[in-house]
C-alpha positions as CSV (number, residue, x, y, z in Angstrom):
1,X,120.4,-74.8,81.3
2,X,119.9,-77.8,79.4
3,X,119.4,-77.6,75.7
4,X,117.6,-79.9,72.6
5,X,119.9,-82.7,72.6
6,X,120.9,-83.0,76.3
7,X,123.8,-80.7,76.8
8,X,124.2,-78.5,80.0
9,X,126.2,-75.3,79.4
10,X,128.3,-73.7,81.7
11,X,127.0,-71.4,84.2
12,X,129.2,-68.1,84.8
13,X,130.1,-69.8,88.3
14,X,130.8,-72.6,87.1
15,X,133.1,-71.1,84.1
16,X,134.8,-69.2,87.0
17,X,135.8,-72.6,89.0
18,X,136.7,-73.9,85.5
19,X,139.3,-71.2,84.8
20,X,141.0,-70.8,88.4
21,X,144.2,-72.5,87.3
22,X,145.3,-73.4,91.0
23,X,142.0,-76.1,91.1
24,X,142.7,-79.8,89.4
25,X,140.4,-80.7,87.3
26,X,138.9,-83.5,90.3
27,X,138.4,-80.8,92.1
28,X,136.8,-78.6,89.6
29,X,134.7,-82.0,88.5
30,X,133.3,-82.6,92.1
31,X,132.4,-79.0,92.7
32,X,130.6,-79.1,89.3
33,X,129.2,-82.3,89.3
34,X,130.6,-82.9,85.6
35,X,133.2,-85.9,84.6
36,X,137.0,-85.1,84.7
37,X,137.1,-85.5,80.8
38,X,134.3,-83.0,80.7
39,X,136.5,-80.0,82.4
40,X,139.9,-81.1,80.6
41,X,137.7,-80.8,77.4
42,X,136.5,-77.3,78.6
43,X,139.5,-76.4,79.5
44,X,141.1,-77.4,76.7
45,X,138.5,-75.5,74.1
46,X,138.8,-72.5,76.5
47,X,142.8,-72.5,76.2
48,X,143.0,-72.8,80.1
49,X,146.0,-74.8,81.0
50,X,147.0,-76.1,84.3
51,X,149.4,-73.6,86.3
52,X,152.4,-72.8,84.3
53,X,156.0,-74.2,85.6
54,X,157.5,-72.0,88.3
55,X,161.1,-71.1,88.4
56,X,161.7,-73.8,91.3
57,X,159.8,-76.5,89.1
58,X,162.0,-75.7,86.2
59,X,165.5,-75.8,88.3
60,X,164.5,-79.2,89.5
61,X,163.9,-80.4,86.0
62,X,167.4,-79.6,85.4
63,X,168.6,-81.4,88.6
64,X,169.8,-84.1,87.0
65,X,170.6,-85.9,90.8
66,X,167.1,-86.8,90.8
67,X,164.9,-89.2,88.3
68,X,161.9,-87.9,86.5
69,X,159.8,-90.2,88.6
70,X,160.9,-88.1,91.9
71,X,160.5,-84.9,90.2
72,X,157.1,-86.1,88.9
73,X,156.3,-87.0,92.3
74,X,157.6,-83.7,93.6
75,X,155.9,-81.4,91.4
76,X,152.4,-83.1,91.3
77,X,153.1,-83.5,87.1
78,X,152.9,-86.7,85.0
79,X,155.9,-88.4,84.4
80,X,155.4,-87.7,80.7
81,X,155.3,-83.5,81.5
82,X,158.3,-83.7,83.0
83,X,159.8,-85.3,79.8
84,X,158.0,-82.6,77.6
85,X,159.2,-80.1,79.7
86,X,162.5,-81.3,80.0
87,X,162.4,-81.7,75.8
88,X,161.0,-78.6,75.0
89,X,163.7,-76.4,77.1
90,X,166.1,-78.7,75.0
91,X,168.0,-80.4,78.0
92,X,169.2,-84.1,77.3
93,X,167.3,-87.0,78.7
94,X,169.2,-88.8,81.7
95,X,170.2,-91.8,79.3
96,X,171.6,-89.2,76.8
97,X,173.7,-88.1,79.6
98,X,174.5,-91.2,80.2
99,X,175.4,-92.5,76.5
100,X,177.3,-89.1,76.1
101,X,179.3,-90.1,79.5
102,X,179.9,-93.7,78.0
103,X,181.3,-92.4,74.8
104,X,183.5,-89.5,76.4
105,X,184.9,-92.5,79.0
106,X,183.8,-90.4,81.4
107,X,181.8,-91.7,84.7
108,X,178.3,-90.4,84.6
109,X,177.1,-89.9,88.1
110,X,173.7,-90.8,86.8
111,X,172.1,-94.2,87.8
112,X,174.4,-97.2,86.9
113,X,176.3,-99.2,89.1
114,X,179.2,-97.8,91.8
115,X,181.8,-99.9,90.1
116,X,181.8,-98.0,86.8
117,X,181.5,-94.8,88.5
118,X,184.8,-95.3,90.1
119,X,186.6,-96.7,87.2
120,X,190.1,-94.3,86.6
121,X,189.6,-91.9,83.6
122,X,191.4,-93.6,80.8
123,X,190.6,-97.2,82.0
124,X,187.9,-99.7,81.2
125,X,186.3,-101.9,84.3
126,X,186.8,-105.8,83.3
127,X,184.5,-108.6,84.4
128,X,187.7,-110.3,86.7
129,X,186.9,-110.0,90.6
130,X,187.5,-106.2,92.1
131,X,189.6,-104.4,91.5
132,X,190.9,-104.8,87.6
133,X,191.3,-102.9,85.2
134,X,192.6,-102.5,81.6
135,X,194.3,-99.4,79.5
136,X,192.2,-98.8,76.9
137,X,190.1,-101.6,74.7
138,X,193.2,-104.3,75.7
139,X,192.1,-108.0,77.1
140,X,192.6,-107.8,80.7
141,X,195.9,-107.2,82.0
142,X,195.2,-109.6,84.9
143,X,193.5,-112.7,82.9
Protein backbone atom coordinates (compact mmCIF):
# COMPACT_ATOMS: atom_id res chain seq x y z
CA UNK A 1 0.00 0.00 0.00
CA UNK A 2 1.23 3.20 -1.10
CA UNK A 3 0.19 6.29 0.73
CA UNK A 4 -0.21 10.43 -0.06
CA UNK A 5 3.36 11.26 -0.30
CA UNK A 6 4.79 8.10 -1.86
CA UNK A 7 5.66 5.78 0.98
CA UNK A 8 5.04 1.94 0.86
CA UNK A 9 4.40 0.38 4.23
CA UNK A 10 5.37 -2.86 5.24
CA UNK A 11 3.25 -5.78 4.44
CA UNK A 12 2.98 -8.47 7.42
CA UNK A 13 5.20 -10.75 5.14
CA UNK A 14 7.38 -8.50 4.57
CA UNK A 15 7.74 -7.33 8.40
CA UNK A 16 8.19 -11.12 8.95
CA UNK A 17 11.41 -11.33 6.55
CA UNK A 18 12.40 -8.02 8.23
CA UNK A 19 12.54 -9.42 11.77
CA UNK A 20 14.11 -13.09 11.09
CA UNK A 21 17.47 -12.09 12.51
CA UNK A 22 19.47 -15.00 10.73
CA UNK A 23 18.63 -12.99 7.08
CA UNK A 24 21.26 -9.90 6.19
CA UNK A 25 19.79 -7.15 5.42
CA UNK A 26 20.89 -7.84 1.32
CA UNK A 27 19.03 -10.52 1.60
CA UNK A 28 16.11 -9.13 3.27
CA UNK A 29 16.50 -6.00 0.57
CA UNK A 30 16.31 -8.41 -2.57
CA UNK A 31 13.47 -10.43 -1.33
CA UNK A 32 11.64 -7.08 -0.61
CA UNK A 33 12.62 -5.19 -3.37
CA UNK A 34 13.46 -2.14 -0.88
CA UNK A 35 17.23 -0.50 -0.58
CA UNK A 36 19.64 -1.95 2.11
CA UNK A 37 19.40 1.48 4.05
CA UNK A 38 15.62 1.05 3.85
CA UNK A 39 15.64 -2.34 6.06
CA UNK A 40 18.67 -1.21 8.38
CA UNK A 41 16.28 1.86 9.02
CA UNK A 42 13.39 -0.52 9.72
CA UNK A 43 15.25 -2.54 11.58
CA UNK A 44 16.67 -0.03 13.47
CA UNK A 45 13.11 1.83 14.38
CA UNK A 46 11.76 -1.77 15.02
CA UNK A 47 14.72 -2.56 17.66
CA UNK A 48 15.58 -5.63 15.52
CA UNK A 49 19.33 -6.19 15.69
CA UNK A 50 21.41 -8.47 13.73
CA UNK A 51 21.93 -11.97 15.57
CA UNK A 52 23.41 -11.49 18.90
CA UNK A 53 27.21 -12.76 19.52
CA UNK A 54 27.32 -16.48 20.37
CA UNK A 55 29.54 -17.93 22.96
CA UNK A 56 32.12 -19.15 20.24
CA UNK A 57 32.04 -15.54 18.63
CA UNK A 58 32.82 -14.02 21.99
CA UNK A 59 35.84 -16.63 22.94
CA UNK A 60 37.40 -15.64 19.66
CA UNK A 61 37.23 -12.03 20.50
CA UNK A 62 39.21 -12.77 23.39
CA UNK A 63 41.75 -14.81 21.31
CA UNK A 64 44.18 -12.52 21.35
CA UNK A 65 46.43 -14.99 18.69
CA UNK A 66 44.38 -13.62 16.04
CA UNK A 67 43.87 -9.82 14.62
CA UNK A 68 40.56 -8.19 14.58
CA UNK A 69 40.72 -8.35 10.77
CA UNK A 70 40.66 -12.33 10.96
CA UNK A 71 38.12 -12.42 13.57
CA UNK A 72 36.11 -9.93 11.38
CA UNK A 73 36.63 -12.07 8.65
CA UNK A 74 35.71 -15.18 10.66
CA UNK A 75 32.65 -14.05 12.15
CA UNK A 76 31.00 -12.22 9.05
CA UNK A 77 31.14 -8.65 11.50
CA UNK A 78 32.70 -5.27 10.61
CA UNK A 79 36.01 -4.77 11.77
CA UNK A 80 34.54 -1.85 13.85
CA UNK A 81 31.93 -4.63 15.82
CA UNK A 82 34.59 -6.49 16.75
CA UNK A 83 36.28 -3.38 18.43
CA UNK A 84 32.83 -2.45 20.09
CA UNK A 85 32.46 -5.73 21.14
CA UNK A 86 35.84 -6.23 22.30
CA UNK A 87 35.30 -2.55 24.20
CA UNK A 88 32.16 -3.05 25.62
CA UNK A 89 33.15 -6.56 27.48
CA UNK A 90 36.09 -4.25 28.68
CA UNK A 91 39.05 -6.40 27.18
CA UNK A 92 42.27 -4.23 26.12
CA UNK A 93 42.85 -3.53 22.50
CA UNK A 94 45.91 -5.59 20.93
CA UNK A 95 48.19 -2.40 21.08
CA UNK A 96 47.19 -1.92 24.82
CA UNK A 97 48.53 -5.28 25.19
CA UNK A 98 51.18 -4.49 23.56
CA UNK A 99 52.18 -0.97 25.28
CA UNK A 100 51.39 -2.82 28.65
CA UNK A 101 54.08 -5.66 27.52
CA UNK A 102 56.51 -2.77 26.51
CA UNK A 103 56.31 -1.10 29.83
CA UNK A 104 56.38 -4.38 32.07
CA UNK A 105 59.71 -5.45 29.75
CA UNK A 106 57.90 -8.24 29.04
CA UNK A 107 57.76 -9.78 25.27
CA UNK A 108 54.21 -9.48 24.05
CA UNK A 109 53.56 -12.38 21.67
CA UNK A 110 51.33 -9.94 19.78
CA UNK A 111 52.45 -8.71 16.28
CA UNK A 112 55.95 -7.06 16.43
CA UNK A 113 58.98 -8.41 15.10
CA UNK A 114 60.74 -12.08 16.26
CA UNK A 115 63.78 -10.24 17.60
CA UNK A 116 62.08 -8.40 20.41
CA UNK A 117 60.06 -11.42 21.24
CA UNK A 118 63.11 -13.31 22.10
CA UNK A 119 64.92 -10.62 23.84
CA UNK A 120 65.93 -12.16 27.75
CA UNK A 121 63.66 -10.74 30.46
CA UNK A 122 65.60 -8.03 31.97
CA UNK A 123 67.53 -6.98 28.78
CA UNK A 124 66.88 -4.43 26.09
CA UNK A 125 67.54 -5.56 22.19
CA UNK A 126 70.30 -2.87 20.68
CA UNK A 127 70.43 -1.92 17.01
CA UNK A 128 74.29 -3.72 16.76
CA UNK A 129 74.07 -6.93 14.40
CA UNK A 130 72.40 -10.18 16.20
CA UNK A 131 72.75 -11.16 18.81
CA UNK A 132 73.41 -8.03 21.47
CA UNK A 133 72.07 -7.10 24.08
CA UNK A 134 72.29 -4.60 27.02
CA UNK A 135 71.32 -4.76 31.03
CA UNK A 136 68.94 -2.43 31.48
CA UNK A 137 68.82 1.35 29.70
CA UNK A 138 73.03 1.06 29.49
CA UNK A 139 74.76 2.01 25.87
CA UNK A 140 75.51 -1.25 24.38
CA UNK A 141 77.82 -3.42 26.03
CA UNK A 142 79.34 -4.46 22.65
CA UNK A 143 79.68 -0.84 20.90
Amino acid sequence: MVDAAGYRHWTDAELELLADRSLAAADVAAATGRTEMAVRAARSRRGICRTRWTAEEIGRLRDYAASPKQIAAETGRSLSAVYAKRSEMGLPTPAAMRAAARRDGQPSGIGGNRASSLTPPGMRQCLMPPPCFTLSAGACSLA
